[in-house]
C-alpha positions as CSV (number, residue, x, y, z in Angstrom):
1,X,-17.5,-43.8,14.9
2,X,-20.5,-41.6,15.1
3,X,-20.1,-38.3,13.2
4,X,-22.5,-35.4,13.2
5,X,-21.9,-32.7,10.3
6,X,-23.5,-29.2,10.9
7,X,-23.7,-27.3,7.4
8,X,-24.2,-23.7,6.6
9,X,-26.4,-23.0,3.7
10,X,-26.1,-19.8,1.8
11,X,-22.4,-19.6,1.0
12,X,-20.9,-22.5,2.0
13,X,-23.3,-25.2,-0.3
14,X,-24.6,-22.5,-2.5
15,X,-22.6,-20.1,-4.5
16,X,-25.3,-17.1,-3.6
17,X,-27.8,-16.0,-0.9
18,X,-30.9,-17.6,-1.4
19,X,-32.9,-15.1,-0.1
20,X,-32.5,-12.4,-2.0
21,X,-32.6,-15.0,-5.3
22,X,-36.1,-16.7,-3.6
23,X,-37.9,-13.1,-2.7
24,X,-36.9,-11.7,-6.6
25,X,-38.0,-15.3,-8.2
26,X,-41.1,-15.1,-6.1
27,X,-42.4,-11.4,-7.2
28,X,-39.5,-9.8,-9.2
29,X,-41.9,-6.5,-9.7
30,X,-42.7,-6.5,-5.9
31,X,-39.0,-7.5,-4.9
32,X,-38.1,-4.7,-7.0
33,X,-39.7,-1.7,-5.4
34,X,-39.1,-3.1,-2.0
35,X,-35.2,-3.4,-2.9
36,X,-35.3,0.4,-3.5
37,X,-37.5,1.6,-0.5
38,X,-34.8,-0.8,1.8
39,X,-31.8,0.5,0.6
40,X,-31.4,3.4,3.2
41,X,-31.5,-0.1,6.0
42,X,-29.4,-2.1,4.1
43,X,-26.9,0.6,4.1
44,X,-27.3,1.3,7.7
45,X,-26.8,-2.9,8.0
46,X,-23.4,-2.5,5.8
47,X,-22.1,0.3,8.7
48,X,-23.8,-2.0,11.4
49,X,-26.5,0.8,12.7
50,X,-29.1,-1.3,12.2
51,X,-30.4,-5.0,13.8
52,X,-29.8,-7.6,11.0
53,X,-33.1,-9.3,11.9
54,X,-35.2,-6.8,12.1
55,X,-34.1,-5.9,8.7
56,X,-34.6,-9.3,7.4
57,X,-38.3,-9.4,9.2
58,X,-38.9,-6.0,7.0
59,X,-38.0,-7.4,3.6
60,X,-39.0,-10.8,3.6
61,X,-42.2,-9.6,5.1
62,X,-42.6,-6.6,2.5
63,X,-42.8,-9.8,0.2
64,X,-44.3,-12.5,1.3
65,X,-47.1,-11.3,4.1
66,X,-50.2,-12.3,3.2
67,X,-49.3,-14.9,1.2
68,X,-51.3,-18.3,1.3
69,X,-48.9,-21.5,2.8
70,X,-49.8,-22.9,-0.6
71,X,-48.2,-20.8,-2.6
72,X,-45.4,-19.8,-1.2
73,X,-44.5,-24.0,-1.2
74,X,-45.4,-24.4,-4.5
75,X,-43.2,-21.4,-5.5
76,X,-40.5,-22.8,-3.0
77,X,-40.7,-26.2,-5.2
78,X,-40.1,-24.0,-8.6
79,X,-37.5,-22.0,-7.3
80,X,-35.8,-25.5,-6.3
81,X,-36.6,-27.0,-10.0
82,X,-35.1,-24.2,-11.5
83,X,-32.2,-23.4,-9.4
84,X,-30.7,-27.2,-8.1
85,X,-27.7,-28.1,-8.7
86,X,-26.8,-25.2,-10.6
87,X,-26.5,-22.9,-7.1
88,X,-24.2,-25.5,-5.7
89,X,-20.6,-25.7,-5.3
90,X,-20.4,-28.9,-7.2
91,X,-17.5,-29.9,-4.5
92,X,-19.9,-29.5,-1.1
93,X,-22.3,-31.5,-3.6
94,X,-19.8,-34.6,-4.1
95,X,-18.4,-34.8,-0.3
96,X,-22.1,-34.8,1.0
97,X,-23.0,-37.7,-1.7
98,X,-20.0,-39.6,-0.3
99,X,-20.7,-39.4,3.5
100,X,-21.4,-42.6,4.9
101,X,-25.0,-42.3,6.1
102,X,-24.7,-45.8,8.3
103,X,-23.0,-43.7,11.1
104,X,-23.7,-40.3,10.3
105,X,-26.3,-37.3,10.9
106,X,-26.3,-34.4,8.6
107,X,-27.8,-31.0,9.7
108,X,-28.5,-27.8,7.2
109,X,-28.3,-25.1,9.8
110,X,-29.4,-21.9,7.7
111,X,-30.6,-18.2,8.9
112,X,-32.3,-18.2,5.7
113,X,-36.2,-18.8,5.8
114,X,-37.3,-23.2,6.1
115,X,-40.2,-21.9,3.5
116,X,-37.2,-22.0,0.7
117,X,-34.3,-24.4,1.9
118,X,-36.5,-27.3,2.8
119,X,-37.0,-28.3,-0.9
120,X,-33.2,-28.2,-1.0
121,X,-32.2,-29.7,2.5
122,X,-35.2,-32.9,1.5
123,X,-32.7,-33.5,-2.1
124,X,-29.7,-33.6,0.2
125,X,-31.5,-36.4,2.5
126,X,-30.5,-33.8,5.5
127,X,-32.6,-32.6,8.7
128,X,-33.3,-28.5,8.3
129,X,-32.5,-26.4,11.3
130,X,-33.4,-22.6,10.1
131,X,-35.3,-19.2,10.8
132,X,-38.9,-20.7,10.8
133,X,-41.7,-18.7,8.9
134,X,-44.9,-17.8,11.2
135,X,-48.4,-19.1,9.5
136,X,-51.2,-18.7,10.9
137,X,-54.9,-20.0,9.3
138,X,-52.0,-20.9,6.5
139,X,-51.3,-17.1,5.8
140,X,-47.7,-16.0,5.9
141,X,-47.8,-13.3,9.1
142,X,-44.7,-11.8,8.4
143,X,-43.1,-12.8,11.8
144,X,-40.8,-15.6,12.3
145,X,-41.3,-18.2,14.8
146,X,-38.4,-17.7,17.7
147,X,-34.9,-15.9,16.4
148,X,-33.4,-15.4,13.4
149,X,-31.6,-18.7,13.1
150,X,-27.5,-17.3,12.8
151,X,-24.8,-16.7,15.1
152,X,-25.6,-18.1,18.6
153,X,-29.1,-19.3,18.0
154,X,-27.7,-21.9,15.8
155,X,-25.9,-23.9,18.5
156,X,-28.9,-23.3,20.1
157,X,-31.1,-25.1,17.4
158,X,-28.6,-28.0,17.4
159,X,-27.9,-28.8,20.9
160,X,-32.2,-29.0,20.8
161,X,-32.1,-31.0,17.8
162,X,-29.1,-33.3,19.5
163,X,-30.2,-33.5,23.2
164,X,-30.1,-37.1,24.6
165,X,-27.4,-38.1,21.2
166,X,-23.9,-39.0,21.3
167,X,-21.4,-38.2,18.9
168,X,-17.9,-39.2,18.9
169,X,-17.2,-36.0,16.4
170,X,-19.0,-33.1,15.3
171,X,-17.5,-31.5,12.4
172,X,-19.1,-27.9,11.1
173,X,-18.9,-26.0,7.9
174,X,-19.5,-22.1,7.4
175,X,-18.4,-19.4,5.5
176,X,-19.1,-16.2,7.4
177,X,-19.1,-14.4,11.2
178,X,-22.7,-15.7,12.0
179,X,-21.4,-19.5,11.7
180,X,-18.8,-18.6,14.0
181,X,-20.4,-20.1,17.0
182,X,-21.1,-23.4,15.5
183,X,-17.9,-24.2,14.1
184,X,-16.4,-23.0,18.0
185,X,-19.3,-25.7,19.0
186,X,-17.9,-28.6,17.0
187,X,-14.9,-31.1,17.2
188,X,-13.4,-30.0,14.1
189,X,-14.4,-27.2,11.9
190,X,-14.2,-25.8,8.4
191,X,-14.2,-22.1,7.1
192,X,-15.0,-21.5,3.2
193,X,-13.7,-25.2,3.1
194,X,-15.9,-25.9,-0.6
195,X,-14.7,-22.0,-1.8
């Protein structure tokens, strides 16, 4: 039987959002003051007034624009030295170390930026479907390549990532609204299942 197991990353593995834990690692003094100038946004996110992504665009970019490709993987590695296992639910850690890998695909779909998760989603021996970071001459631009990587735009990614496959179940984990579509997408599906 050929299974295919679509995961959600921050929240469902992890205990905490990794973005805000990455952006803070990466410049604290930076992350900071930016915190403070976005509050009025995130506020207007909480009441829903204001476009998650663009939001998301704003902070990560008040960050990490600019940056060199080099960096920002090398402090992706650190943050990933310093911060695996202990950000994991040590129960989503022990069911993906017993999957049977013979007849099974295993997919990290995360809106969080690939720039951070792929350290994470390599240890876990997994395929990373998330937001992708723009570079360009190996510079961080600020922009992400395509959509924010949640709600719909994840089945998207994986019927992309799937086309031509067969499965004879796909089974989805998530924790929040924006996995919503995926887990509607798959065979069998699991809310806050590792919680």
């Amino acid at each position: 039987m050929k299974k295919l197991y679509l995961f959600d990353f921050d929240g469902t593995l992890t205990y905490k959002d990794t973005m805000f834990m990455y952006l803070k690692f990466y410049n604290p003094a930076r992350f900071n003051f930016q915190f403070a100038k976005h509050i009025p946004l995130f506020i207007l996110l909480k009441l829903k007034l204001a476009n998650a992504e663009r939001v998301k665009k704003s902070f990560v970019s008040s960050i990490l624009k600019g940056q060199s490709k080099a960096k920002i993987e090398a402090k992706s590695k650190e943050f990933f030295e310093k911060y695996y296992p202990e950000i994991f639910r040590e129960n989503a850690l022990e069911f993906i170390k017993n999957i049977d890998r013979q007849n099974t695909e295993s997919l990290i779909v995360s809106a969080s930026l690939d720039i951070w998760v792929k350290p994470f989603a390599e240890q876990l021996k997994m395929k990373l479907l998330a937001t992708r970071a723009e570079f360009k001459n190996d510079v961080f631009t600020g922009n992400f390549i395509g959509e924010n990587c949640n709600g719909e735009e994840k089945v998207k990614r994986v019927k992309e990532e799937i086309a031509g496959k067969k499965f004879d179940k796909i089974i989805a984990f998530g924790d929040t609204s924006g996995d919503r579509p995926m887990m509607e997408f798959a065979d069998e599906s699991h809310y806050q299942f590792f919680h």
